[in-house]
C-alpha positions as CSV (number, residue, x, y, z in Angstrom):
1,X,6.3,22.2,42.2
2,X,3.3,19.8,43.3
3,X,1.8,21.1,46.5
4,X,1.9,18.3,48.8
5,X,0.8,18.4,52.3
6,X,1.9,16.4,55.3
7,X,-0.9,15.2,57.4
8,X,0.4,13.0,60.4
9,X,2.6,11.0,59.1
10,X,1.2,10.8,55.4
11,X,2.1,13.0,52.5
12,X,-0.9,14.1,50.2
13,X,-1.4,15.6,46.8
14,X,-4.1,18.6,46.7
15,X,-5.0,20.5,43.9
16,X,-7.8,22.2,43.1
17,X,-9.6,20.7,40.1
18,X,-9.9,22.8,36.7
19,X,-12.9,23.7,35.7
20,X,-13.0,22.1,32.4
21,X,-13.6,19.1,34.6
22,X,-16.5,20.1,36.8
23,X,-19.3,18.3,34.7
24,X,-17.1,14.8,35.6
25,X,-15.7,15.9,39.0
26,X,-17.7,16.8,41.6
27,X,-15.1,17.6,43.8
28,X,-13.3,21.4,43.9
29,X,-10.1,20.4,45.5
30,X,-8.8,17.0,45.6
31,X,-7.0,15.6,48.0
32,X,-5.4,12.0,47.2
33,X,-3.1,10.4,49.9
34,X,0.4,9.4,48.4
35,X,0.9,6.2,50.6
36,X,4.4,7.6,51.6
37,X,6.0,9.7,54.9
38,X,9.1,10.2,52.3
39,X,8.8,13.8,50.9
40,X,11.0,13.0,47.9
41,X,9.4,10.1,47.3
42,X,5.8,12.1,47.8
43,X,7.3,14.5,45.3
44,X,8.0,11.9,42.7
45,X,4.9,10.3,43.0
46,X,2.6,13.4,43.1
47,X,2.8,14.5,39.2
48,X,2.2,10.7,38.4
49,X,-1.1,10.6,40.1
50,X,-2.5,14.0,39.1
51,X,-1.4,12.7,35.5
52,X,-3.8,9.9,36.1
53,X,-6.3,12.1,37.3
54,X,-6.3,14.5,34.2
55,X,-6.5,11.3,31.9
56,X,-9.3,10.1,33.8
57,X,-11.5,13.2,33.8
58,X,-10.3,13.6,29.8
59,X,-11.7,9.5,29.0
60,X,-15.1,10.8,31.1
61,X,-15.8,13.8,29.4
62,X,-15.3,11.9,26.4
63,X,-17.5,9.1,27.1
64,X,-20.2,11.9,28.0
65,X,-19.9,14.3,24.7
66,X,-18.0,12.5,22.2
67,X,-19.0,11.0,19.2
68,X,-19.1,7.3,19.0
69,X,-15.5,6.0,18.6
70,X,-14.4,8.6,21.3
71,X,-16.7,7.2,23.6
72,X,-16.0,3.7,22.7
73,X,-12.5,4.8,23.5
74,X,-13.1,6.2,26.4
75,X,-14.9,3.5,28.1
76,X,-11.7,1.5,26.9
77,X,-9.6,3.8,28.7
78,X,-11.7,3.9,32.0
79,X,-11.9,0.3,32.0
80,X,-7.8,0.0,32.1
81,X,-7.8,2.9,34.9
82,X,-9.6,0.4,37.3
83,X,-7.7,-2.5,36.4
84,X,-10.1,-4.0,33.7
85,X,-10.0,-4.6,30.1
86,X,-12.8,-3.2,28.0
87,X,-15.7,-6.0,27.4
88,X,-19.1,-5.8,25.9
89,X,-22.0,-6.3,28.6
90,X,-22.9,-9.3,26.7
91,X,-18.7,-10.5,28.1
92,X,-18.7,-8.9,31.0
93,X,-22.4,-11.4,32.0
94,X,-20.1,-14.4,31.3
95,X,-17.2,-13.5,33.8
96,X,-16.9,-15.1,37.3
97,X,-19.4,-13.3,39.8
98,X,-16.3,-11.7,42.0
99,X,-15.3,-10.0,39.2
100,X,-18.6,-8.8,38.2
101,X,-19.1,-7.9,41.6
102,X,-15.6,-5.8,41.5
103,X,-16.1,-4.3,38.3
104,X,-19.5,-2.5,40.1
105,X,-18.3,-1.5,42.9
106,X,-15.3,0.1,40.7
107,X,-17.8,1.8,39.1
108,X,-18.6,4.4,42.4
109,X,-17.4,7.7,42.9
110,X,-15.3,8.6,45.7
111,X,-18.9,9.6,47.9
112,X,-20.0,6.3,47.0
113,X,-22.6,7.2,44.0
114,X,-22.6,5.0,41.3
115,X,-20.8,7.1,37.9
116,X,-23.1,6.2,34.9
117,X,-20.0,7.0,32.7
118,X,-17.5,5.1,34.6
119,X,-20.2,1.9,34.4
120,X,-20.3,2.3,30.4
121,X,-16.8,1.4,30.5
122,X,-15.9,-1.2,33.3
123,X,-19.6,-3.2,32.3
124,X,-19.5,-3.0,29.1
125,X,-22.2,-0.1,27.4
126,X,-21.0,1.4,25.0
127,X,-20.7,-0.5,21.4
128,X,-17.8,-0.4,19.1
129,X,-17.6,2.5,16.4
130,X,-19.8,1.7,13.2
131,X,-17.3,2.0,10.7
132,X,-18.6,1.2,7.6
133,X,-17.5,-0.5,4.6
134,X,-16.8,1.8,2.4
135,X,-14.5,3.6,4.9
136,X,-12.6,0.9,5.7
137,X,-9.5,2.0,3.3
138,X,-9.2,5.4,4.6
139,X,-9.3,4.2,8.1
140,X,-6.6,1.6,7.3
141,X,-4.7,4.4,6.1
142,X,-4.8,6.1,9.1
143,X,-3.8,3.2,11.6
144,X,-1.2,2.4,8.8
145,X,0.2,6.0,8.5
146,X,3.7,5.2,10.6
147,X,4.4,2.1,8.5
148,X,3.6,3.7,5.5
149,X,5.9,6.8,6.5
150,X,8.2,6.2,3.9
151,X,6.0,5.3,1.0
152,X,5.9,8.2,-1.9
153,X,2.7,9.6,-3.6
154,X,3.0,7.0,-6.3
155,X,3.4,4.1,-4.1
156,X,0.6,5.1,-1.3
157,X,-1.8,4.8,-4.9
158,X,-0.3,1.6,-5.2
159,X,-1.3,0.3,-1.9
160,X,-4.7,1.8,-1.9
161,X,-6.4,0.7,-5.0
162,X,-5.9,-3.1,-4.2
163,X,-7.6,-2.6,-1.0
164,X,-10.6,-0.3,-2.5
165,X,-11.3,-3.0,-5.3
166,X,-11.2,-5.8,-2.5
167,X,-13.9,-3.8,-0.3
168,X,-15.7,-2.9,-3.2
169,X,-15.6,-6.3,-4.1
170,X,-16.7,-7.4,-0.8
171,X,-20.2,-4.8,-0.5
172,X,-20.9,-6.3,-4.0
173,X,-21.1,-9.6,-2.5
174,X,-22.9,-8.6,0.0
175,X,-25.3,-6.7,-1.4
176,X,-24.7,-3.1,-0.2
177,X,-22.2,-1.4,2.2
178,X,-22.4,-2.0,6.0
179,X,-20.6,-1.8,9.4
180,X,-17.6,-3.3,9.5
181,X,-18.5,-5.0,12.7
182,X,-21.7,-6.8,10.9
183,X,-18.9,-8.6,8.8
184,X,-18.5,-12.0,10.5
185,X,-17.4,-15.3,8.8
186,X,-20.9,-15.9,7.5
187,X,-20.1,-12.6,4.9
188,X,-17.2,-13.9,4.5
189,X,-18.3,-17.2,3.3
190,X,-20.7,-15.4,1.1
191,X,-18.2,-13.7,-0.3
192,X,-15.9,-16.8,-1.4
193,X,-19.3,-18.4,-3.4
194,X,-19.9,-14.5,-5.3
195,X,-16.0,-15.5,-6.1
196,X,-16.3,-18.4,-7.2
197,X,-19.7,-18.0,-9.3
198,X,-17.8,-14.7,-11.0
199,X,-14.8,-17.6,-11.6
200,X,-16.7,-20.0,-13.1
201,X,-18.7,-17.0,-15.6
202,X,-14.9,-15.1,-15.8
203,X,-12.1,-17.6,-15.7
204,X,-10.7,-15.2,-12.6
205,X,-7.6,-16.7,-10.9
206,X,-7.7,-18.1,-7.7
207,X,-4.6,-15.8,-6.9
208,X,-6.4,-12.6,-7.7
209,X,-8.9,-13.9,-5.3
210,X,-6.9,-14.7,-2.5
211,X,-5.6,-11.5,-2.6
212,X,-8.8,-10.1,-2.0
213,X,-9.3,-12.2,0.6
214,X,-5.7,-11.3,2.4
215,X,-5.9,-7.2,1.7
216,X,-9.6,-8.1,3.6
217,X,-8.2,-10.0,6.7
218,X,-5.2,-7.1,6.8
219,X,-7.8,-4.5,7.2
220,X,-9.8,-6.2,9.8
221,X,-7.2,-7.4,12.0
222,X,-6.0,-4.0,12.1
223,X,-8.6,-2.6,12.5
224,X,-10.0,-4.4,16.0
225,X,-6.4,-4.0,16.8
226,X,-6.7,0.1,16.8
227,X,-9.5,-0.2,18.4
228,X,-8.3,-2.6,21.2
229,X,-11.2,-5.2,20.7
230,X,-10.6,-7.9,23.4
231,X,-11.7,-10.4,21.3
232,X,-11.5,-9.7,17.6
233,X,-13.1,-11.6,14.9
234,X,-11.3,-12.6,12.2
235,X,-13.7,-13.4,9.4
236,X,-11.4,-14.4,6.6
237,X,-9.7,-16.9,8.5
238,X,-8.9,-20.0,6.7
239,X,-10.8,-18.3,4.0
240,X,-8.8,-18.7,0.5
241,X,-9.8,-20.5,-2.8
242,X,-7.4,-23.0,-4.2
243,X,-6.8,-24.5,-8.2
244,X,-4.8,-27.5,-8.1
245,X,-4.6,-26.6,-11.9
246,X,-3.2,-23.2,-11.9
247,X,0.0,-22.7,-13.6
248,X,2.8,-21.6,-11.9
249,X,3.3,-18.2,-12.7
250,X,7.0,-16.6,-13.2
251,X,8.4,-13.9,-15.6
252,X,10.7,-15.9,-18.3
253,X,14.4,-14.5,-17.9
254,X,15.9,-12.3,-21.0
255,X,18.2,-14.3,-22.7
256,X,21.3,-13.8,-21.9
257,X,22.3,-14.0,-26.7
258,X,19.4,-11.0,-26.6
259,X,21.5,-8.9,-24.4
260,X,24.7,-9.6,-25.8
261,X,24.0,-9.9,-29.1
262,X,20.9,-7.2,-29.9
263,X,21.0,-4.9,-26.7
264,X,24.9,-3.8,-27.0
265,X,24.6,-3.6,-30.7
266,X,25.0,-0.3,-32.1
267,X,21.9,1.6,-32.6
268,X,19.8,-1.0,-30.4
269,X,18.2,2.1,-28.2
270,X,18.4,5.1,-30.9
271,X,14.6,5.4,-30.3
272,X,14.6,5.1,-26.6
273,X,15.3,8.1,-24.4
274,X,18.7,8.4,-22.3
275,X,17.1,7.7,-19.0
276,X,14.9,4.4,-20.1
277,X,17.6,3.1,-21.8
278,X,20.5,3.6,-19.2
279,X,18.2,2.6,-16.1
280,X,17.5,-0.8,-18.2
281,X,21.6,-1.1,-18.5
282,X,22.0,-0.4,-14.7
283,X,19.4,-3.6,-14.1
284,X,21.4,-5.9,-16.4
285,X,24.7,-6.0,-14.1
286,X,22.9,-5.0,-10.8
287,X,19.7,-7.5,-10.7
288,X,17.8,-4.8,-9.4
289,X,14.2,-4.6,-9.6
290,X,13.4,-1.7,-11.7
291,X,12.1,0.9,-9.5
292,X,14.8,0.3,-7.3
293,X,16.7,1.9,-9.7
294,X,14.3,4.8,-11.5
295,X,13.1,5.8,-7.9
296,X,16.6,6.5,-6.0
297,X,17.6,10.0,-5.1
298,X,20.4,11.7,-6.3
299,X,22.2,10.8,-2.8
300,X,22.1,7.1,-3.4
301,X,24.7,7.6,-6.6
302,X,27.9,7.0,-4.5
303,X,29.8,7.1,-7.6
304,X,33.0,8.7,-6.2
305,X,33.6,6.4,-3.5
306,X,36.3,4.0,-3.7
307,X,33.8,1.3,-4.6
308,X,30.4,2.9,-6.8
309,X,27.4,2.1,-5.8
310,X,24.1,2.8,-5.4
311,X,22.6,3.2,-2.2
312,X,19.2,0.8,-2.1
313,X,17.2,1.8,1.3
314,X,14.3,4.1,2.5
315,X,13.6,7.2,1.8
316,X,12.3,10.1,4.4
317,X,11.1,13.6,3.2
318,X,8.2,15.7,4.6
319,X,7.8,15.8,0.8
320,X,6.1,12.9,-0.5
321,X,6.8,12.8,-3.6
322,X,10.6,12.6,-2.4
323,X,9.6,9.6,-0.3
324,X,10.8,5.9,-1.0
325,X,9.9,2.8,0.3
326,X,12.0,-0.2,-0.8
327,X,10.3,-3.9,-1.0
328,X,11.0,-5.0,2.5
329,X,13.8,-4.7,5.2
330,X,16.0,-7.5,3.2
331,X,16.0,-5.2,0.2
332,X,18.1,-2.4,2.0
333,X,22.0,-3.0,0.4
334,X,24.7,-1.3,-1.0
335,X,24.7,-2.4,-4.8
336,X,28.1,-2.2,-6.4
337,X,28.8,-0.4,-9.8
338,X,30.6,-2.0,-12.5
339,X,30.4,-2.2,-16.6
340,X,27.6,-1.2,-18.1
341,X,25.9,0.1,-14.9
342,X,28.6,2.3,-14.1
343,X,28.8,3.6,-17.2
344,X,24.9,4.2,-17.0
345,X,25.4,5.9,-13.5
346,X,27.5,8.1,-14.4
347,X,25.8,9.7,-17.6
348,X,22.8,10.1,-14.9
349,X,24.7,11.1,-11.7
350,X,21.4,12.5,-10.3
351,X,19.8,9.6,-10.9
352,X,16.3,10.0,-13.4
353,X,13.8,12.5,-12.7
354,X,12.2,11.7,-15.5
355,X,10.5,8.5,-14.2
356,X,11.2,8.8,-10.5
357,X,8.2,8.5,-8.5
358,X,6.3,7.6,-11.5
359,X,4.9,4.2,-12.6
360,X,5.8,4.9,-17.0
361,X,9.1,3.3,-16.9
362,X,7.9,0.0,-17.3
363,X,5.4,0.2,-20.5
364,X,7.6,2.7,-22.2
365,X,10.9,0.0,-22.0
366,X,8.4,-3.0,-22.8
367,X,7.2,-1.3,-25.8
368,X,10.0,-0.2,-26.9
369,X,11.7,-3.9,-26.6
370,X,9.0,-5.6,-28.0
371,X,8.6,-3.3,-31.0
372,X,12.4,-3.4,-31.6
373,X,12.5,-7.4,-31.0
374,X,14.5,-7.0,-28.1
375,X,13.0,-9.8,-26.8
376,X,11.5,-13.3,-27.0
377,X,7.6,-13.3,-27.3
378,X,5.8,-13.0,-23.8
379,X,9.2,-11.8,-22.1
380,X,9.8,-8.4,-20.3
381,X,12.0,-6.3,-19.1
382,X,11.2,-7.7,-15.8
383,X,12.9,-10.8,-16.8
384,X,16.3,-9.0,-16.6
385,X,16.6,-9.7,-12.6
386,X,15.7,-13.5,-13.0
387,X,18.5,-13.7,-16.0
388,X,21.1,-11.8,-13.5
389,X,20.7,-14.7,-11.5
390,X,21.2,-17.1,-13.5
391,X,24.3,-15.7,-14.0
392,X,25.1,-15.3,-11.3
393,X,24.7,-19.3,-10.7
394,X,26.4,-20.8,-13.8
395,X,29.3,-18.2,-12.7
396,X,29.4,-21.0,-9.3
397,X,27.9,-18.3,-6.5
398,X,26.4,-20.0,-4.0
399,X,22.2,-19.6,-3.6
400,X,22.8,-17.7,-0.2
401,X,25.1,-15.3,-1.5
402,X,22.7,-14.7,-4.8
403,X,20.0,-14.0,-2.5
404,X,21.8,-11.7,-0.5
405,X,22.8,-9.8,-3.6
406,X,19.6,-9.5,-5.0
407,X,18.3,-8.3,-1.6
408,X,16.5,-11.4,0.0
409,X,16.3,-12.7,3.2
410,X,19.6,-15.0,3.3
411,X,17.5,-16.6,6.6
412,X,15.1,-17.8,3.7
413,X,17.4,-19.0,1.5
414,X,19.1,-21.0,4.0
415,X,16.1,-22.2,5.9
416,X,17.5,-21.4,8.9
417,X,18.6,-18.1,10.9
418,X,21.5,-15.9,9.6
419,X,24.7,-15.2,11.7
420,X,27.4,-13.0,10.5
421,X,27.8,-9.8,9.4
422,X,26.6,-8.7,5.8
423,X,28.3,-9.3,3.0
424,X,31.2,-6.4,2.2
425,X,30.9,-4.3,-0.4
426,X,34.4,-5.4,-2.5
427,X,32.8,-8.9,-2.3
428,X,29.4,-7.5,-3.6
429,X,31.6,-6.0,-6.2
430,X,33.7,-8.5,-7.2
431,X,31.0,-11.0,-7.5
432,X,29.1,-8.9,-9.9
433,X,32.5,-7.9,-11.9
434,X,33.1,-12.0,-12.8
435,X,29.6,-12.0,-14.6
436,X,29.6,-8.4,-16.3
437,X,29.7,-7.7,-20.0
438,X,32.2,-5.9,-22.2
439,X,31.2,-2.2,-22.7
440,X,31.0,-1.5,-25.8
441,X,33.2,1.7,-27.3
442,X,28.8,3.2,-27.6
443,X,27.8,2.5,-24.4
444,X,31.1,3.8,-22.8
């Protein structure tokens, strides 16, 4: 129970104060009027403000022994306490006198003596953390953690090296590593010319560079956002090299004869193990990208429901190697089962340990298709999803519907928003059953 006091006609809190805080507050007991005669009301607002009082003493000791993010943090936190948000002195000179004037006088004890701590973070004296360069990835990973939650071992290596071999790309170009607040667009213009010299010695695409450029601009909006910078720079803005004679770049579709003709014959996988070849079946009647399929769990094999399907969504497990992280929101669907994907499914009911969380699948299928003559020159198994739809569109299914099938967002396809609910699962399945192949007695 808070101890509140009635004096006259006004309720106050008083505690004593703990001696953890007796470096920040002077004061042994406080006493803090609650503004109210109501004792219920006293009593509601009493744990509120000692609350504040805690956080308060916490963001000062901070600011007085912490290292320098805490203390940048700290002075952040003090700042919102009085009503201001964080700026550096150099801001703070630039503000309307009143508020200048207020942000002083905030800075005073309750005796009146002026709280060098408190005036770090309401006028600006404290500079932001000196992150450097080279940490920039592993701090990204932190601030990223909770939308990364569902990402497995495999895939977190996935998302890291891109951003190492931009930042590494970047201290190249620069000459050496630095603070990540020395990085202004002046860097980052530097950084477009080493690009383009490299281009011009390299042939390097303009896409691999843009990349760069994006993974960059992720990292530093994100980071000035953690760090609640009132006005964050964004060096790579508008910063992005263009070809006007690039080719377009798509993965050629499997012909539809290859499949039909070489793929069901007999003996067309004896060299291929059971799970390569019968995840590469599942993704020629399902359109599914291929670690959709060699990454699900053996709960996303519904194959005694009514309808079989596979269950296409994310993935929690304190383990991550158990984790799974599809493409994006849009990819989350049921996928129906049917011919040679059910057939597939239920010789691997468990789905495929062998590959999932792994990144082999791919080069041991495109070897083995290309040293077979499985497929056309340059073509991959990768092509399998783009010949699905294709399919799917000479069998008369609308561009909305193929989308929603092959998990995009139908609000993309349509150019305009989405109502409805999604599309049922007997449709899904009856869709894909008008385009599917005839099993063949060996694939059964």
């Amino acid at each position: 129970m808070p101890n509140i006091i009635l004096r006259g006609r006004t309720w106050y809190l008083k505690r004593r104060v703990p001696k953890r805080y007796a470096s920040v507050e002077p004061r042994p007991v406080l006493w803090e009027s609650l503004k109210t005669d109501s004792k219920s009301v006293a009593l509601g607002k009493a744990e509120r403000v000692w609350a504040g009082y805690i956080d308060g003493w916490e963001a000062r000791l901070a600011g007085r022994d912490g290292e320098a993010e805490a203390r940048f943090r700290a002075a952040q936190d003090l700042a919102a306490m009085r009503g201001f948000s964080f700026l550096t002195a150099a801001q703070v000179a630039e503000r309307p006198l009143q508020e200048v004037l207020a942000r002083v006088e905030s800075a005073r004890t309750p005796d009146g003596v002026p709280d060098p701590v408190i005036a770090a973070g309401v006028l600006g004296g404290v500079e932001a953390p000196k992150v450097m360069l080279s940490e920039l990835v592993a701090r990204d990973e932190q601030i990223s953690a909770h939308d990364n939650r569902f990402k497995s071992s495999q895939q977190m290596r996935v998302w890291r090296t891109p951003r190492k071999r931009a930042v590494a790309n970047l201290i190249a170009a620069l000459g050496g590593d630095r603070p990540v607040v020395e990085v202004g667009a002046a860097e980052a213009r530097q950084h477009k010319r080493w690009w383009q010299a490299r281009i011009a010695e390299e042939g390097q695409s303009a896409q691999t560079v843009n990349k760069d450029f994006n993974y960059l601009a992720g990292m530093f909006a994100r980071f000035y956002d953690d760090i609640d910078h009132p006005d964050p720079p964004r060096p790579y803005a508008g910063v992005s090299l263009k070809d006007r004679h690039a080719k377009i770049r798509r993965k050629d579709e499997v012909p539809v004869a290859y499949i039909s003709e070489r793929w069901l014959a007999p003996g067309a996988f004896d060299g291929l193990n059971d799970e390569a070849r019968d995840i590469l079946l599942i993704s020629v009647e399902t359109g599914c990208r291929q670690s959709e399929i060699y990454n699900l769990p053996a709960s996303a094999f519904q194959l005694e429901a009514p309808i079989p399907h596979l269950l296409v969504r994310n993935e929690a497990s304190d383990n991550p190697k158990e984790r799974r992280e599809v493409k994006n929101r849009h990819s989350i669907r049921p996928v129906p089962l049917v011919g040679l994907a059910l057939a597939a499914a239920r010789r691997h009911p468990y789905g495929f340990p062998r590959y999932r969380g792994t990144a082999s699948y791919s080069a041991t299928v495109n070897k083995y298709l290309k040293a077979h003559d499985l497929v056309p020159e340059g073509v991959t198994a990768g092509g399998i999803r783009h010949t699905w739809e294709s399919r799917l569109k000479a069998a008369g299914l609308p561009m909305d519907d193929r989308g929603e099938l092959m998990g995009h967002s139908v609000s993309a396809v349509r150019n305009r928003e989405a109502y409805g609910n999604d599309m049922d699962l007997e449709i899904r399945r009856d869709h894909v059953a008008s385009i599917a192949f005839t099993v063949p007695d060996h694939l059964a």
